[in-house]
TORTITOR-82846 format. One record per residue (C-alpha): residue number from 1; residue in three letters; chain; x, y, z. Coordinates in Angstrom, 1 decimal, m for minus. Layout:
N
<r><k>NUM</k><r>ALA</r><c>A</c><c1>X</c1><c2>Y</c2><c3>Z</c3></r>
...
This chain:
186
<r><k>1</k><r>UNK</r><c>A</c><c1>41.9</c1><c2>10.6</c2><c3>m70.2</c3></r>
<r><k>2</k><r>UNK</r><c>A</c><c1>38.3</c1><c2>12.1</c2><c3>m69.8</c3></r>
<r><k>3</k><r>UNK</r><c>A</c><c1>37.4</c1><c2>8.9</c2><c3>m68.4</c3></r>
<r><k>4</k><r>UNK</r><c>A</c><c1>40.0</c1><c2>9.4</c2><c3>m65.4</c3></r>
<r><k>5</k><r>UNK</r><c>A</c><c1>39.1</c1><c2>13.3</c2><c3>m65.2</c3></r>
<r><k>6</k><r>UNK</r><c>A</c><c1>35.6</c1><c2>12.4</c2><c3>m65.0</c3></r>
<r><k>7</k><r>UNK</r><c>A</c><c1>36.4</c1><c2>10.1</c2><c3>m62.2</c3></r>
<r><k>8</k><r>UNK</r><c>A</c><c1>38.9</c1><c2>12.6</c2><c3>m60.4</c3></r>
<r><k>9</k><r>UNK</r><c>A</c><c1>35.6</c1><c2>15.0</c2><c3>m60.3</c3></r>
<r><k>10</k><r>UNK</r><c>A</c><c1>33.5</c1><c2>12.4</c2><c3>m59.2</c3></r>
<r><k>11</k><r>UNK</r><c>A</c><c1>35.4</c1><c2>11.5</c2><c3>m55.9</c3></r>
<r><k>12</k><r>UNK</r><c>A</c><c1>36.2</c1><c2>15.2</c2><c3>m55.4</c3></r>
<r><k>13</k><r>UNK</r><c>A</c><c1>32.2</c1><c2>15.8</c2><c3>m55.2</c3></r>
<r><k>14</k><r>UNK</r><c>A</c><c1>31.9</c1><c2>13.3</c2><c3>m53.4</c3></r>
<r><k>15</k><r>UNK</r><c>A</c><c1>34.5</c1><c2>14.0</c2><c3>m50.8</c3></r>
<r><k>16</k><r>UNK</r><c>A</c><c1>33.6</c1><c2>17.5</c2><c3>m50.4</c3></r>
<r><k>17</k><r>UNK</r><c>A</c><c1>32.4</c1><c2>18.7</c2><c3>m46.8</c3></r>
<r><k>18</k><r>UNK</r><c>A</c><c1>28.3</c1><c2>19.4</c2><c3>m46.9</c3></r>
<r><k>19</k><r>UNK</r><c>A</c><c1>25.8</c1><c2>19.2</c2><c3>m44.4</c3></r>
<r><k>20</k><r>UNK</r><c>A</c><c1>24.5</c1><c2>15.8</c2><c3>m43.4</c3></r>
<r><k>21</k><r>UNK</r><c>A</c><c1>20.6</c1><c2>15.8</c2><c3>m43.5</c3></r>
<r><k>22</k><r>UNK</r><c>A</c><c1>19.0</c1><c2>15.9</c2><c3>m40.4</c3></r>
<r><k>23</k><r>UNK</r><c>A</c><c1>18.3</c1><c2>12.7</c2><c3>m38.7</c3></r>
<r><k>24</k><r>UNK</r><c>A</c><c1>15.1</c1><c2>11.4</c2><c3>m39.7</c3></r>
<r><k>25</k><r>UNK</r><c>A</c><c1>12.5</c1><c2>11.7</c2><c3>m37.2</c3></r>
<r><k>26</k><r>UNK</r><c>A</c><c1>12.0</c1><c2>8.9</c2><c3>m34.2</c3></r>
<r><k>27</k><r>UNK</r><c>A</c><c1>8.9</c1><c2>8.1</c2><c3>m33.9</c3></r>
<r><k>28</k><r>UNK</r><c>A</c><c1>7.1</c1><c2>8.5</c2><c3>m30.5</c3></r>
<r><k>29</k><r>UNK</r><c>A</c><c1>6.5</c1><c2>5.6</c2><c3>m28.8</c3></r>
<r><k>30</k><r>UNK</r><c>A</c><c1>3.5</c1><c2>4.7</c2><c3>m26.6</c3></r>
<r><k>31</k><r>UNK</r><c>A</c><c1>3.8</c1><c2>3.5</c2><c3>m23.1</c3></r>
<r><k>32</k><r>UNK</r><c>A</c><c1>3.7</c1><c2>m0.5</c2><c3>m23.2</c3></r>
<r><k>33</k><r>UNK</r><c>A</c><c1>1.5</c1><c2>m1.9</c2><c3>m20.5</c3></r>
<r><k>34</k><r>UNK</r><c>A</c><c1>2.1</c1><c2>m4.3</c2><c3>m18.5</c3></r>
<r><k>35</k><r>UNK</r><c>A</c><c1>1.4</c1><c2>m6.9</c2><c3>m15.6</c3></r>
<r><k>36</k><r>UNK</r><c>A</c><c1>3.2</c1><c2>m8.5</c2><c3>m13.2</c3></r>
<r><k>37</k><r>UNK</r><c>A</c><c1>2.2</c1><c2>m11.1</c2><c3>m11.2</c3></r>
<r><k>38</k><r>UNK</r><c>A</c><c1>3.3</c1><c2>m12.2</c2><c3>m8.4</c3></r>
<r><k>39</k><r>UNK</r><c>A</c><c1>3.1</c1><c2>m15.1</c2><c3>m6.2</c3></r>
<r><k>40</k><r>UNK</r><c>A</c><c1>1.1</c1><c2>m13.8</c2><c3>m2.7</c3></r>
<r><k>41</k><r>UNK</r><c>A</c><c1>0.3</c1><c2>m16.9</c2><c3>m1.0</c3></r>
<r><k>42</k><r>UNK</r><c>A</c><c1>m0.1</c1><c2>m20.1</c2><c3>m2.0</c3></r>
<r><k>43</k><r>UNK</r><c>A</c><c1>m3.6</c1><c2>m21.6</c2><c3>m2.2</c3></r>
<r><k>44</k><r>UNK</r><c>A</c><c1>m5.0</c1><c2>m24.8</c2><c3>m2.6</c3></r>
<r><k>45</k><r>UNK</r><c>A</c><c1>m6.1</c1><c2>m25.7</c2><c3>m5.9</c3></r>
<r><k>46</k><r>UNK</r><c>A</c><c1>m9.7</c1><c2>m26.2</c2><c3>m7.0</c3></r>
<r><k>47</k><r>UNK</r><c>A</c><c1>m11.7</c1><c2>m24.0</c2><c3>m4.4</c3></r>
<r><k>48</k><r>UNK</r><c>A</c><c1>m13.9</c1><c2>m21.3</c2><c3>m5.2</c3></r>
<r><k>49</k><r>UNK</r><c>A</c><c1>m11.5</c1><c2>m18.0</c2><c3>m4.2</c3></r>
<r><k>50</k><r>UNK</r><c>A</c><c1>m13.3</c1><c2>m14.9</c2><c3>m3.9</c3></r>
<r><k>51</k><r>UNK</r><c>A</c><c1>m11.2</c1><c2>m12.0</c2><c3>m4.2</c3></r>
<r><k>52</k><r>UNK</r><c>A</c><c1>m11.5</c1><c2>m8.3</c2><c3>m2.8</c3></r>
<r><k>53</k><r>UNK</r><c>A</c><c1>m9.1</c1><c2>m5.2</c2><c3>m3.4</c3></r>
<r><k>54</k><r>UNK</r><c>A</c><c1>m9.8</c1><c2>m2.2</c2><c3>m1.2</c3></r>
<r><k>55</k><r>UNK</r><c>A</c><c1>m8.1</c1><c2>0.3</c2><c3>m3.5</c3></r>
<r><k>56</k><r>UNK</r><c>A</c><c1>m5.5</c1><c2>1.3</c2><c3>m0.9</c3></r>
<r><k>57</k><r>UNK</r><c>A</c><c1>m3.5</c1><c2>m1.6</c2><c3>m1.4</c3></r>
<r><k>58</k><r>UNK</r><c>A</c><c1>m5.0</c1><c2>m3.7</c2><c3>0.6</c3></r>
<r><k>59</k><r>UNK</r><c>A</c><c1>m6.8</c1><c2>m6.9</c2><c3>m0.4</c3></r>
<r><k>60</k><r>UNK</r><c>A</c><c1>m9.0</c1><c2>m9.3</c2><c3>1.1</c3></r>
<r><k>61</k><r>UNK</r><c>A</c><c1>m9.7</c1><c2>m13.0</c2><c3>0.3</c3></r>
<r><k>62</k><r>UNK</r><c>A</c><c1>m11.4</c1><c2>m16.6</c2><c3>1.0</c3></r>
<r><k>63</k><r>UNK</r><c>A</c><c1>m11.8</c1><c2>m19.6</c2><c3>m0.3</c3></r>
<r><k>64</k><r>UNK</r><c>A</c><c1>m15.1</c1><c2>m21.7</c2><c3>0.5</c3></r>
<r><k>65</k><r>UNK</r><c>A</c><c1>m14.0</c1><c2>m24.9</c2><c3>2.1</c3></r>
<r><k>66</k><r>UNK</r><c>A</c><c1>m16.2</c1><c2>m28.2</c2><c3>2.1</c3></r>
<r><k>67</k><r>UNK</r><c>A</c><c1>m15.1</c1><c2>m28.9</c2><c3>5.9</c3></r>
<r><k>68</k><r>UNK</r><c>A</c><c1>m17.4</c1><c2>m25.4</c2><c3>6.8</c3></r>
<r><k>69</k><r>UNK</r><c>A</c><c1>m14.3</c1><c2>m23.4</c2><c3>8.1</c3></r>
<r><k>70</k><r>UNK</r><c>A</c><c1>m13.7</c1><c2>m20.6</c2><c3>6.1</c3></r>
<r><k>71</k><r>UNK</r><c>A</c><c1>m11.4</c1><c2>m17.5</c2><c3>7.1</c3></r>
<r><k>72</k><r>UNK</r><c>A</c><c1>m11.1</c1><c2>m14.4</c2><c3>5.3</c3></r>
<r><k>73</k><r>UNK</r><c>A</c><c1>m7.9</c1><c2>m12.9</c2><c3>4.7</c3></r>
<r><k>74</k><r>UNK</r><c>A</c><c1>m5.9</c1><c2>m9.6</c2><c3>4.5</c3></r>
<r><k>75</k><r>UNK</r><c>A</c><c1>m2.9</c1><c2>m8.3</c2><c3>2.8</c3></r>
<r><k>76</k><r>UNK</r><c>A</c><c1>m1.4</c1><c2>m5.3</c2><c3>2.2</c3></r>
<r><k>77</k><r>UNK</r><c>A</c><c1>0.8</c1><c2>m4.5</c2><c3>m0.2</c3></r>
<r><k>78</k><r>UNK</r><c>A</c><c1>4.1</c1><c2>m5.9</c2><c3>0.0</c3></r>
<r><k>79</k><r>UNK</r><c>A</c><c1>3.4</c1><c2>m7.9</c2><c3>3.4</c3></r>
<r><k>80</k><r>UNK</r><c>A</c><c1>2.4</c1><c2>m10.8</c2><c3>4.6</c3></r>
<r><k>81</k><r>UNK</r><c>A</c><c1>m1.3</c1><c2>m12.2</c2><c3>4.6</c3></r>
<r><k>82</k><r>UNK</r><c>A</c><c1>m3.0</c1><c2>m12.1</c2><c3>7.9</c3></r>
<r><k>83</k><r>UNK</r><c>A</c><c1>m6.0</c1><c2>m13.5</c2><c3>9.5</c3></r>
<r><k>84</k><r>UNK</r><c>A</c><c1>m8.9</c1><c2>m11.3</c2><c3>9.9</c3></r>
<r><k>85</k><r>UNK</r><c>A</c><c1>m11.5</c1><c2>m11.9</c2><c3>12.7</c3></r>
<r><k>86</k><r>UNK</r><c>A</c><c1>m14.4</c1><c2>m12.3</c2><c3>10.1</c3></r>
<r><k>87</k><r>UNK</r><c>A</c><c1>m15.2</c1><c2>m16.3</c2><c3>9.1</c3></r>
<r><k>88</k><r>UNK</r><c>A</c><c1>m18.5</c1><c2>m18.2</c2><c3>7.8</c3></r>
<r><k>89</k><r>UNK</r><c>A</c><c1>m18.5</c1><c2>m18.7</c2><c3>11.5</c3></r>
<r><k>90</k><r>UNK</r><c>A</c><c1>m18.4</c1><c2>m15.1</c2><c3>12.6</c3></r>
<r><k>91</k><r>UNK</r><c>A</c><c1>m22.0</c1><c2>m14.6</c2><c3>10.2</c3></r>
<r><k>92</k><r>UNK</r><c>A</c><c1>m23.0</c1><c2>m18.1</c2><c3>11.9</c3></r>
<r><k>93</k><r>UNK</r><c>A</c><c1>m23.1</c1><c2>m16.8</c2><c3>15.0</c3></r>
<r><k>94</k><r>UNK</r><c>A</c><c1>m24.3</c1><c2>m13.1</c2><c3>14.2</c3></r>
<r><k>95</k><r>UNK</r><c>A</c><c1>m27.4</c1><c2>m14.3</c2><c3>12.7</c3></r>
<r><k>96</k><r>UNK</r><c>A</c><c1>m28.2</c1><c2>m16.3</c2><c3>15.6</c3></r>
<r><k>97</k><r>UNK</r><c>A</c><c1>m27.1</c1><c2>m19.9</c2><c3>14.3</c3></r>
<r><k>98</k><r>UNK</r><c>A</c><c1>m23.7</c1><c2>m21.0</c2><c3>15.0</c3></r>
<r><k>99</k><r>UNK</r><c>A</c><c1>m24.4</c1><c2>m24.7</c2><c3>14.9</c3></r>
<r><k>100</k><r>UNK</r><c>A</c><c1>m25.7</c1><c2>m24.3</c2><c3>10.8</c3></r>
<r><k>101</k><r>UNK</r><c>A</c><c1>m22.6</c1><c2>m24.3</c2><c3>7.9</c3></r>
<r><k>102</k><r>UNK</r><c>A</c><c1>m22.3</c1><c2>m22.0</c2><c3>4.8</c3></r>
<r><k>103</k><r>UNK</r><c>A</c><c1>m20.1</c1><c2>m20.6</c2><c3>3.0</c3></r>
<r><k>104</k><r>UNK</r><c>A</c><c1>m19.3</c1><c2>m17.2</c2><c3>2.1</c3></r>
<r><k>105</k><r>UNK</r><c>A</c><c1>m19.5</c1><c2>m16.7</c2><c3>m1.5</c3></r>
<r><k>106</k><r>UNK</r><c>A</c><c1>m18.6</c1><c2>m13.2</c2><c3>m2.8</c3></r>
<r><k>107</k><r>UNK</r><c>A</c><c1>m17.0</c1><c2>m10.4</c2><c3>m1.1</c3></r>
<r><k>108</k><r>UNK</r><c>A</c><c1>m16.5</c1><c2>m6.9</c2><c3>m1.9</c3></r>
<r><k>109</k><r>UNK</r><c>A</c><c1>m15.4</c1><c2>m3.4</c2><c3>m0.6</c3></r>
<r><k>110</k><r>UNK</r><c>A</c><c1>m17.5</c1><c2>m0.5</c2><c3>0.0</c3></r>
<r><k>111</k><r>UNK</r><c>A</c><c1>m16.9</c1><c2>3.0</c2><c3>m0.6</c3></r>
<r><k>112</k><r>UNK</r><c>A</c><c1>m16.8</c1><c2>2.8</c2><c3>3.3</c3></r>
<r><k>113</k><r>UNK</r><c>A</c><c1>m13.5</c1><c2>0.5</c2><c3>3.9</c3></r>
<r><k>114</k><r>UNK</r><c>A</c><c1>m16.5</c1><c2>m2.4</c2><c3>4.5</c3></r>
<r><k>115</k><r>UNK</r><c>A</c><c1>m15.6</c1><c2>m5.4</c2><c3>3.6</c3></r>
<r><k>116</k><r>UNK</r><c>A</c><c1>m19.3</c1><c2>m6.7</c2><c3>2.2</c3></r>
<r><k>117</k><r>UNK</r><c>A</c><c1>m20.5</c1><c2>m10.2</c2><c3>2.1</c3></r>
<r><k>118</k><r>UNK</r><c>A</c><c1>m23.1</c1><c2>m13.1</c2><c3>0.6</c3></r>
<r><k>119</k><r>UNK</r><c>A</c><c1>m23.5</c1><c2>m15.5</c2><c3>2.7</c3></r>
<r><k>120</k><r>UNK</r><c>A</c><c1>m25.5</c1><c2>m19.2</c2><c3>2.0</c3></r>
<r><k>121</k><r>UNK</r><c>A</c><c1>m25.7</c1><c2>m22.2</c2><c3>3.8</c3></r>
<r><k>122</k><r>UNK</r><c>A</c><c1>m27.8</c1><c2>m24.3</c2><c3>5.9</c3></r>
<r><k>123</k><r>UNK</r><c>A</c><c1>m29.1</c1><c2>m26.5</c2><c3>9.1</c3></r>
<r><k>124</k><r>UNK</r><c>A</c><c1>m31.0</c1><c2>m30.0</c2><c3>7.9</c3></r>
<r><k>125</k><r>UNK</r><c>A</c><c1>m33.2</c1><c2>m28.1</c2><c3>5.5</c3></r>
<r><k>126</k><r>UNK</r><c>A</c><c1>m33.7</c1><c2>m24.4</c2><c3>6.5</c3></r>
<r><k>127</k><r>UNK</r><c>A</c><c1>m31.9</c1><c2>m22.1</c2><c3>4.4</c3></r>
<r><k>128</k><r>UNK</r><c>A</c><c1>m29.4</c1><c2>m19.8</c2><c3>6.0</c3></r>
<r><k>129</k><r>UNK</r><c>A</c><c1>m28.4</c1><c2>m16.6</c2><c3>3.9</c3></r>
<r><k>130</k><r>UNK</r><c>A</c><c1>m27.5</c1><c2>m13.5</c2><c3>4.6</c3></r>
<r><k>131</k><r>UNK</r><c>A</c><c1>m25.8</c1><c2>m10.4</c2><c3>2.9</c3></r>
<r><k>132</k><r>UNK</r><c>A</c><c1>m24.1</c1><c2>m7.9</c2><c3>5.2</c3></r>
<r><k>133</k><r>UNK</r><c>A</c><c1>m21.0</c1><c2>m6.0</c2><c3>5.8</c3></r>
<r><k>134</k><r>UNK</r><c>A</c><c1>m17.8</c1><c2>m6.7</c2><c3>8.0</c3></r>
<r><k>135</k><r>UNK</r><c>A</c><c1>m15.9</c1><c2>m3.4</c2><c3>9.6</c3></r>
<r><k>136</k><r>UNK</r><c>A</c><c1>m12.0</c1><c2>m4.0</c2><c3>9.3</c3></r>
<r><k>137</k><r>UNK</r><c>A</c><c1>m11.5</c1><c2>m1.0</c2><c3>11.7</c3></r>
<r><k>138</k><r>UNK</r><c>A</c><c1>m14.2</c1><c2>m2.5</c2><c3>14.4</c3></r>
<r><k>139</k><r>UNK</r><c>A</c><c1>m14.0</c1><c2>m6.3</c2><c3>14.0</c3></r>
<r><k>140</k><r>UNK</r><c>A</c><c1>m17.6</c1><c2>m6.3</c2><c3>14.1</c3></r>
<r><k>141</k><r>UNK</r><c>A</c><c1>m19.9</c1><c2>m8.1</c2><c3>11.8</c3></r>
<r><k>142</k><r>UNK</r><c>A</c><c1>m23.6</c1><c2>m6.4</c2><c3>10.7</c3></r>
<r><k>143</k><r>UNK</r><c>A</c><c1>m26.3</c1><c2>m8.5</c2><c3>8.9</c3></r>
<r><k>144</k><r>UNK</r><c>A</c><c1>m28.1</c1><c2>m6.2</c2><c3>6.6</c3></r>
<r><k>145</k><r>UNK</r><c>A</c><c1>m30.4</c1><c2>m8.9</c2><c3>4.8</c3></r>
<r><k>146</k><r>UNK</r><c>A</c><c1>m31.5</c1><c2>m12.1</c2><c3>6.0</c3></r>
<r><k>147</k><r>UNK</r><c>A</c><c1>m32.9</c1><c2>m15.2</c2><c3>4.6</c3></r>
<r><k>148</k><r>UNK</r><c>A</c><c1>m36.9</c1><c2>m13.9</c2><c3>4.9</c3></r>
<r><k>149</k><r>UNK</r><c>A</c><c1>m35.9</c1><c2>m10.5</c2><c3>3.1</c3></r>
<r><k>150</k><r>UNK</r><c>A</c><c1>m33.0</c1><c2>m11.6</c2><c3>0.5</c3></r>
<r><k>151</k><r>UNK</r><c>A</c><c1>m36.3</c1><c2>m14.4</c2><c3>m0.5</c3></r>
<r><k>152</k><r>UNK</r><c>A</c><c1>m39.2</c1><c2>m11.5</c2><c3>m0.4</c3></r>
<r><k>153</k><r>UNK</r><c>A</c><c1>m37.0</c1><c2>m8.6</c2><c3>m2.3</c3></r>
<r><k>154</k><r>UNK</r><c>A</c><c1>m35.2</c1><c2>m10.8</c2><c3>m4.9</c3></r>
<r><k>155</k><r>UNK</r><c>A</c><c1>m38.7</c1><c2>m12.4</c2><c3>m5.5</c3></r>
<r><k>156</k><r>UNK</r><c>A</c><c1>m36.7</c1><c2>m16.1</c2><c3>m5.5</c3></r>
<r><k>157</k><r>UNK</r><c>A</c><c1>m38.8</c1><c2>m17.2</c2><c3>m2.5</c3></r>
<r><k>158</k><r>UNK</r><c>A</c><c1>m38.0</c1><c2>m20.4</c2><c3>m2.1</c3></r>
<r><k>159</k><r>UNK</r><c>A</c><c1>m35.7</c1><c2>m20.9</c2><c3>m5.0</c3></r>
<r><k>160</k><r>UNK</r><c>A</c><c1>m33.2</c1><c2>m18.5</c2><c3>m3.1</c3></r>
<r><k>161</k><r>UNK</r><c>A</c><c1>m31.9</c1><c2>m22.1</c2><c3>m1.6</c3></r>
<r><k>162</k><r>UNK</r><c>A</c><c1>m30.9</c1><c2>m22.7</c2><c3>m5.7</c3></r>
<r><k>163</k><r>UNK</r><c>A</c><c1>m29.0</c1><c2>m19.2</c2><c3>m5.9</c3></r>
<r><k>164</k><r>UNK</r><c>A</c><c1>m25.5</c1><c2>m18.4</c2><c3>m6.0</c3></r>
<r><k>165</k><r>UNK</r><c>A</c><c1>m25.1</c1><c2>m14.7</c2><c3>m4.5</c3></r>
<r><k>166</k><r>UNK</r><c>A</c><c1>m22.2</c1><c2>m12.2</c2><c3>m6.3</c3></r>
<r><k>167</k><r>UNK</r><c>A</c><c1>m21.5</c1><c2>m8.7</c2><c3>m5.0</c3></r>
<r><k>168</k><r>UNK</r><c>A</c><c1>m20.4</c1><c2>m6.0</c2><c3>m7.7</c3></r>
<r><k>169</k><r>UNK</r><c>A</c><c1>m19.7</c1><c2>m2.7</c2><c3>m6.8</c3></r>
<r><k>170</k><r>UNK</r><c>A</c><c1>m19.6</c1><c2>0.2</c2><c3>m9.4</c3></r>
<r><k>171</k><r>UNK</r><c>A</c><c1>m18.4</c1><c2>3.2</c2><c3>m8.6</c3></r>
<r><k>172</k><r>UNK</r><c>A</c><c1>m19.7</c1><c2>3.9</c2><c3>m5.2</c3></r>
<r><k>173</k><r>UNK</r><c>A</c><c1>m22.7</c1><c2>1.5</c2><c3>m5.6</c3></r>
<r><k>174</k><r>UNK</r><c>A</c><c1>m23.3</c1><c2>m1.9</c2><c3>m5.2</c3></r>
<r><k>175</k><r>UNK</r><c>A</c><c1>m25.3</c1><c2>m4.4</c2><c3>m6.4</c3></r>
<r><k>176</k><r>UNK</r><c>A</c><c1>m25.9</c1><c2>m8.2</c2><c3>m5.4</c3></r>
<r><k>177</k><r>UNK</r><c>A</c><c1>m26.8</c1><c2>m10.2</c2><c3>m8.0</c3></r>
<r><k>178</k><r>UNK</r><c>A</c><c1>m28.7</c1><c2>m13.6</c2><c3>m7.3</c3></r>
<r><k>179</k><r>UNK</r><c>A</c><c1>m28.9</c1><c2>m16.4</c2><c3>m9.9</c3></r>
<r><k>180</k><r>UNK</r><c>A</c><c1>m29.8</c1><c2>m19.7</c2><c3>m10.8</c3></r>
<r><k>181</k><r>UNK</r><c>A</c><c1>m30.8</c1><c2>m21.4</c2><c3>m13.7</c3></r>
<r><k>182</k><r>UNK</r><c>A</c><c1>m34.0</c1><c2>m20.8</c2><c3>m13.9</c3></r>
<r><k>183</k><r>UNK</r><c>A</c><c1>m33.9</c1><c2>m17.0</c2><c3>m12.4</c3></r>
<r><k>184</k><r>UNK</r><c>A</c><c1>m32.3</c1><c2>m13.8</c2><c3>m11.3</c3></r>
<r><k>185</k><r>UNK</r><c>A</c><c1>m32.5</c1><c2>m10.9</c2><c3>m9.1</c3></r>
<r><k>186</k><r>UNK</r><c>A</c><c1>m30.4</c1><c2>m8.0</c2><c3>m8.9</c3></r>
């Protein structure tokens, strides 16, 4: 009988009304990052692409070609790519050689909206290169280095012919870095 009058106190304890405790804190949760990719424009495989975004949504690109016709393209943000007027052909013929090839191997954007360039290439054996800029707004193509400079400041001389050119802009600056295996020059 104490047994059962132990129990009847038991469940009557246990049934009686109290507070719940509060929920237990949720923790906050940080932000997960992501990316998304999406497919822009389908380009062929195993070319060199060099790639650059404006920062206003825009982004420019080309890919060196073997056959000497390069193009560089534009996009903006959800439209369609577009030819600009700038080639390897359009720095062929602003430096004063349009019968030479090259290929344009880095691009970047200025603080400006320029779109600027490193160019290298060739006709029989005189090297051709050349960094400059490209105006979007004007269409119009402005060499700010050539061969005999890019050779003299870098300090390559000759071995410019062995470099591989790469624009990198930081902050508002920017540098072009030339290298080969033996040397560099920024």
């Amino acid at each position: 009988m104490r047994l059962a009058a132990a129990g009847l106190v038991l469940i009557a304890i246990l049934g009686c009304d109290r507070e719940s405790p509060a929920p237990a804190p949720t923790p906050k949760r940080t932000p997960t990052l992501g990316v998304e990719i999406q497919r822009v424009t389908p380009l062929p495989p195993d070319r060199r692409t060099h790639i650059a975004p404006s920062g206003n949504g825009q982004a420019f690109w080309v890919q060196e070609a073997e056959s000497g016709r390069e193009t560089v393209f534009a996009i903006s943000e959800g439209g369609l790519p577009v030819a600009t007027k700038f080639a390897n052909s359009t720095v062929l013929e602003t430096l004063g050689n349009p019968e030479a090839r090259g290929s344009i191997q880095s691009l970047a954007v200025g603080a400006d909206g320029k779109l600027y360039f490193y160019f290298s290439g060739g006709k029989k054996r005189q090297l051709i290169a050349a960094f400059g800029c490209y105006s979007p707004e004007t269409g119009k193509t402005q060499i700010l280095a050539d061969t005999a400079a890019l050779a003299r400041d870098s300090r390559l001389g000759d071995s410019l012919a062995l470099a591989r050119g790469s624009i990198v802009r930081v902050g508002e600056v920017l540098w072009l870095w030339l290298r080969h295996d033996d040397a560099y020059a920024l």
